[in-house]
N, C-alpha and C positions, 0 to 999 in steps of 0.2 A: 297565271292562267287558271281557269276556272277546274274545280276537278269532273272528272271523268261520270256522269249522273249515274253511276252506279252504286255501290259501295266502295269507297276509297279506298278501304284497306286493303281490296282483294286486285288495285289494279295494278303492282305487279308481279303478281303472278298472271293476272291477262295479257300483260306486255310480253313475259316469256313464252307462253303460247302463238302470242301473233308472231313474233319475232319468227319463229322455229319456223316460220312459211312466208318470211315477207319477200325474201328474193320472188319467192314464185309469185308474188302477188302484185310486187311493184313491175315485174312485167308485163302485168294486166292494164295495169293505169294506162289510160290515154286511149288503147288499143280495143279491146272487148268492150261491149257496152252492153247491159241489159236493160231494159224498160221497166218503167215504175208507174204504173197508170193512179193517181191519187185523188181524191174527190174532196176537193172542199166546200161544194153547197150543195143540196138537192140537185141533182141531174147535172153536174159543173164538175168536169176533171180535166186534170194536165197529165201528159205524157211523159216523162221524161227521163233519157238513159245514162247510165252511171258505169261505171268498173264494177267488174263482176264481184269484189269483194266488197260492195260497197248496198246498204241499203239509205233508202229515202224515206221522210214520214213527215207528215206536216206538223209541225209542232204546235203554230199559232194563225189564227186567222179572223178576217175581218177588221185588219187594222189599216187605217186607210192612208195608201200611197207611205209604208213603213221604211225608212231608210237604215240607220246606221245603231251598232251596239256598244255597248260597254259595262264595263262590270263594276258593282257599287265594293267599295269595302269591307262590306258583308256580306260578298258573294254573289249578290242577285243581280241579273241581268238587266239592264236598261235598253230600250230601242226607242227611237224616233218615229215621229209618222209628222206628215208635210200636207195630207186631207187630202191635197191635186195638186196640178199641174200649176195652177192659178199662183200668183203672188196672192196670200191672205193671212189669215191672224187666227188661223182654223188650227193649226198645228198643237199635237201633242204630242208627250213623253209617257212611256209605259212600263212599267215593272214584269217582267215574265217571268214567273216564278212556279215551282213544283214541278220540274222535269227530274224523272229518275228511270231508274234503269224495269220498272213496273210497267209506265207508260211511257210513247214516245212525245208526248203530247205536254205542253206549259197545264196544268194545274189550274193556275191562277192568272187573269190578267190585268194587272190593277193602273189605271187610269193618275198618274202621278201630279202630271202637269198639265195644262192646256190654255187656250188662247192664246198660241204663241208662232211668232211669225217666220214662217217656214222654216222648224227648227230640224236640220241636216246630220248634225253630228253632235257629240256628247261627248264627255270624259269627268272624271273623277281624281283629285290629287289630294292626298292629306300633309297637312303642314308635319316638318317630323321634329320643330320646334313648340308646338300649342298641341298637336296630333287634333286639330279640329281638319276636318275633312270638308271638301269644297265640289258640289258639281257644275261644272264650266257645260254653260248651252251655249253656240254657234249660230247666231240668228240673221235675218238676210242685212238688218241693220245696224249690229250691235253682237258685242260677247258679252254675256251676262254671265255671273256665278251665285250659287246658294250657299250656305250651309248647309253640312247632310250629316246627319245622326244614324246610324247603322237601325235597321228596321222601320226606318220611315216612310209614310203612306203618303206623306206631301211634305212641300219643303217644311222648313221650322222658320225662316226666315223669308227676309224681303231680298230680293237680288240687286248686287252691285253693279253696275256698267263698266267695264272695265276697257271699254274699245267700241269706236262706233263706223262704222264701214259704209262707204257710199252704196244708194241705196235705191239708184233710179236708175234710169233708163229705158230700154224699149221691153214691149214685153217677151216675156219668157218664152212662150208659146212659138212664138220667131226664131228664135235660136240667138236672140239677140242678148239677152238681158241673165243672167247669170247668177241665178237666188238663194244657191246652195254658201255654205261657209263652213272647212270641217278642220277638227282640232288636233291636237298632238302635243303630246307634254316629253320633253325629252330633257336629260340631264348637260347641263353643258358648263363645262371645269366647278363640277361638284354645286352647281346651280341648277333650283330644276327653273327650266323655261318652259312658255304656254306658244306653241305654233298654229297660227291659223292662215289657212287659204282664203282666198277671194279670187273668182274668179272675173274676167272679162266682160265688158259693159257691152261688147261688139262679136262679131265674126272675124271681123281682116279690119282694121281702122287703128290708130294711133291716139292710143288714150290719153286726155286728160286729167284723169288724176292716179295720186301715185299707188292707193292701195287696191288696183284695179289689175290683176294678172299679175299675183303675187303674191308671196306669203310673208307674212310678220311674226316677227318674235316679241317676246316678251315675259317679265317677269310675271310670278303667278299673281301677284294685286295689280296686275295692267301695267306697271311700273315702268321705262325703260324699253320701251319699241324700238323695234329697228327691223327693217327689210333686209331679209336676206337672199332673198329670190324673187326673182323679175320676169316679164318673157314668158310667162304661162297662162295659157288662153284660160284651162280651167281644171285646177290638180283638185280632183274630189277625193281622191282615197289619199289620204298621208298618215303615214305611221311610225313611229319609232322601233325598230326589229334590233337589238339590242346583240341577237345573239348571231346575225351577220355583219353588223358594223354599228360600235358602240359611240363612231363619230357622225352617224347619220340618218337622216330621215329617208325612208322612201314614201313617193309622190308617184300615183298616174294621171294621165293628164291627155287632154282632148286638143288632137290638130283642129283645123278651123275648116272652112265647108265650100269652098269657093273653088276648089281644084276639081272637080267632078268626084267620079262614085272611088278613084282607083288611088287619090292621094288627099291628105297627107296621112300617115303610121299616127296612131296614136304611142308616144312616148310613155315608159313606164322609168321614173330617177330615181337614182338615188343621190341625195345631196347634202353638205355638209352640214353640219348643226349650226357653225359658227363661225362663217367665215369672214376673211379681212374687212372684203366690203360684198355687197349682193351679188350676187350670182345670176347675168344671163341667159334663159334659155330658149331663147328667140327669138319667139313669138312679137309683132305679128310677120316679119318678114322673114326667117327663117322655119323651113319645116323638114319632115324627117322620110327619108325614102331609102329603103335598104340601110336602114341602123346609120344613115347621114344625114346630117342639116344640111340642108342647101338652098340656096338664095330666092326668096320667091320674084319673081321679075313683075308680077302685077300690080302696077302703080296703087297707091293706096288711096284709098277714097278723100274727097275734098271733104272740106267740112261746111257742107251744104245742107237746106233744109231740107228735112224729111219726105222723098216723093220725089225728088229731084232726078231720081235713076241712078241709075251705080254702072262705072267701068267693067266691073267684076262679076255681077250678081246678077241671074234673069230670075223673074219671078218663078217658085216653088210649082210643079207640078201636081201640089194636093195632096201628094199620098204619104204625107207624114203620119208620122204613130202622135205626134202632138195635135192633130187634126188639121182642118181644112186653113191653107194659109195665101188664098187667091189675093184678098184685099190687102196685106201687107208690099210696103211700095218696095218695089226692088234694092231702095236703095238701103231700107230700116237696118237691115244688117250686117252694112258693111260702114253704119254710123256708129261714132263714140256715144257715150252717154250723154242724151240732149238734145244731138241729131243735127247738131251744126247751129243752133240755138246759142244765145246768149253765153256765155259761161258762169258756174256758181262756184260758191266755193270751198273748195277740195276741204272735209275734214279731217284730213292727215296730210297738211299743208306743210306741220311741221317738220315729218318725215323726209324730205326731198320731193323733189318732182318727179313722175312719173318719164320712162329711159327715153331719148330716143331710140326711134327701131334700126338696127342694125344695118350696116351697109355689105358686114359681108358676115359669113359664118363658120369662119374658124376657130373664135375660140369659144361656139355654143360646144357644152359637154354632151360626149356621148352620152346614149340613154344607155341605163341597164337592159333593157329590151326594150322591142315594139308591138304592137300587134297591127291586124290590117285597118286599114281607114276606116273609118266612122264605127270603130267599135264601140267607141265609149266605155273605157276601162272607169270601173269606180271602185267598190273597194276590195278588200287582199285580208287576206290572213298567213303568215309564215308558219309552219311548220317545222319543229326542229330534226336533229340528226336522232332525238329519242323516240320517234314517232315511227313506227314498223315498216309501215308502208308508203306514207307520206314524208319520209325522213328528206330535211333539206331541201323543201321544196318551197312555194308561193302558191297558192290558189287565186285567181283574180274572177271577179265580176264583172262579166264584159256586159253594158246594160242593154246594146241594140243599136244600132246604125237609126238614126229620125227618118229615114224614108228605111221601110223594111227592104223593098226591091233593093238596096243590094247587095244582102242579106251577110254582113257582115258583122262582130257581136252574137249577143242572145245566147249568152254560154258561161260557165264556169272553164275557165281554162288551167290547166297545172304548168308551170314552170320550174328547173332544176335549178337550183343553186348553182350546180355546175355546168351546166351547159346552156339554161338562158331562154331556152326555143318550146314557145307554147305548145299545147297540147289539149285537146276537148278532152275536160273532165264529166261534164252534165251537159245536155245536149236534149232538145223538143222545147224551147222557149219557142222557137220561132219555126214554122212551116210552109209548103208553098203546093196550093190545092186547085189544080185547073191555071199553071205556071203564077199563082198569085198569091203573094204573102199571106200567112196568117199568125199575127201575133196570140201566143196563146201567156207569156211571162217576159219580165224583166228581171233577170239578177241582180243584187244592188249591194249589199252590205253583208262583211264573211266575219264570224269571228269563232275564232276554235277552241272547242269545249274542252278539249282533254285526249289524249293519242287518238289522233287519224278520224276525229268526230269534230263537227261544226255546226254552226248554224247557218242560217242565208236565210237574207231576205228578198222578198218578189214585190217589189215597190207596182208594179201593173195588178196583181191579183188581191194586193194586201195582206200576201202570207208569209210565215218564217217555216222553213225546211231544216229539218234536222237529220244530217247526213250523218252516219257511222257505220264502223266494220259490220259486217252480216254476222259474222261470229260470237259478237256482243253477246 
């Protein structure tokens, strides 16, 4: 974990101070809220309410559509940016650098990587046999890796291809096509392995190829694939939390959109590192209601050409937060990749075939929690039992239900270790003014600087918030 942007040496004795009042405080969380009114451009502010012990401050801004963080070797902070909504080759990777305890504010924001296609997630692993250090990008096509030399302003090297991930389908703006990819490097019987997500070509459909609603393993030089989770429309947030279970990843992960405003929970897993064989988790014909999988009875789409109409799907009412979506044919999203078109082929053929979908749902795993439909949980950050206020907890990013009206999402939520059951931690993403949504932020990507202090990013505004104790 990164340290505390204070002075290291004095934090703890700050920890014994927060300590001396956290009961009082951790009964604040979820509960009291005060508002944080914050201006990130001439005459442009967001609102937004936190736990009374808790302040807000922008830390960085102007980076466009910014997603997920990670820490280099040498401390400094990494974030993604993805440009838009659009599939493109606009993406870059940034350095955020010079946050301390003087100002709330990044220093520095140095421009690392770019022209790179919609890159989502980042991570960092160093060999502990050469100790040469490697940054793994997650791209909508492909996982790429650098070399990274500690203080570096751009790579020193040419990147390897280590994995290449199907890469078409409908587009994104639809809810159909699925562009994100995010990493996770976990140890597994004294091996480190590289885990990557891919999400879903479809909405509700029966995919054709196999690294489509899934995560793969893999050794750090790409070596050695294998699926070990199946049945996931789309786990954007996945992380290794080592210090609630040293045998597993957690994953959140998005139900699919054909049930109306009220179903299905978006699932938050925890799943094995390394098991026998893949691992189940429904999708597309199982979904989650009341912390159960249960069977979806709606026939699944033929594999028809694009416009043909769909059983399940009537066309979009417009009022997506992804924009106006009249002319997409009813049926774009409840097609595999292709659209009922020809078939290409699959390049992780060798993998296996992608599952059939399930006939019933008993042996899909319970989730570690859920949250309400169309939240779109993305990513988390753990919190340990050392942490005063936030001891033993999750924070999640819930990024916003695609139609605001039904106003589910649009929040950082807190969850206990021991009891499981969200909670509004940060709250004014989303409003409703003359009974009509107003999107003002997206939450999207958590990672925790040091006791009971974080970052976040707002992939809608382009900014990083930097939450910590008001006592600081």
């Amino acid at each position: 974990m990164a340290c505390f942007p204070t002075d290291c040496k004095s934090l703890s004795g700050w920890t014994r101070v927060i300590a001396a009042v956290a009961v009082l405080f951790t009964s604040l969380v979820g509960i009291g809220q005060t508002p944080h009114t914050l201006t990130y451009a001439p005459g442009k502010s967001i609102t937004l309410s936190l736990p009374e012990p808790f302040d807000i401050n922008i830390a960085a801004s102007g980076l466009r559509r910014v997603r997920f963080f990670a820490q280099a070797p040498d401390g400094r902070i990494f974030v993604t940016g993805m440009d838009n909504l659009a599939d493109n080759t606009r993406g870059a990777i940034y350095i955020l650098d010079g946050l301390d305890g003087k100002s709330p504010t990044f220093a520095h924001t140095i421009r690392y990587l770019d022209h790179l296609r919609n890159p989502n997630s980042i991570a960092f692993w160093t060999d502990p046999g050469t100790k040469q250090s490697w940054l793994y990008v997650a791209l909508t096509d492909k996982l790429i890796r650098y070399k990274y030399t500690s203080g570096d302003a751009k790579p020193s090297s040419q990147p390897e291809t280590l994995i290449r991930f199907p890469d078409y389908g409908l587009n994104y703006k639809y809810g159909g096509w699925h562009l994100t990819r995010t990493i996770a490097i976990a140890p597994v019987e004294n091996k480190t392995r590289i885990f990557v997500s891919v999400g879903s070509s479809c909405n509700y459909c029966r995919e054709q190829e196999v690294l489509r609603a899934a995560i793969v393993a893999m050794d750090p030089d790409g070596k050695n694939p294998v699926i070990i989770a199946n049945g996931m429309r789309n786990a954007v947030g996945l992380a290794y939390i080592s210090e609630v279970d040293s045998r597993s990843l957690f994953a959140t992960n998005m139900g699919d959109d054909h049930l109306g405003d009220k179903l299905p929970e978006d699932p938050f897993f925890k799943l094995d590192v390394s098991p026998s064989q893949a691992v189940n988790f429904g999708w597309p014909t199982c979904y989650f209601t009341g912390g159960k999988a249960v069977l979806d009875r709606t026939p699944l789409p033929a594999m028809i050409a694009q416009g043909s109409g769909s059983p399940s799907r009537p066309q979009s009412s417009g009022d997506s937060v992804y924009g106006k979506q009249a002319r997409v044919a009813a049926a774009g999203v409840n097609l595999a990749a292709g659209g009922g078109h020809a078939p290409v082929h699959d390049p992780n053929a060798a993998l296996g075939r992608a599952p059939t979908p399930l006939k019933g749902c008993e042996q899909v795993p319970a989730p570690y929690t859920t949250f309400p439909a169309h939240s779109s949980p993305l990513g988390f950050a753990y919190f340990s039992a050392s942490d005063p206020i936030l001891h033993d907890s999750f924070l999640v990013a819930l990024h916003g239900a695609g139609h605001p009206r039904i106003r589910t999402g649009y929040r950082v939520t807190r969850l206990s270790v021991s009891d499981r059951k969200p909670q509004d931690f940060i709250t004014g993403f989303l409003t409703f003014a003359g009974g009509k949504p107003v999107v003002h932020g997206r939450p999207c990507g958590l990672f925790r600087l040091g006791p009971d202090a974080f970052i976040l990013t707002d992939d809608y505004l382009g900014l990083v918030y930097y939450v910590h104790p008001r006592s600081q």
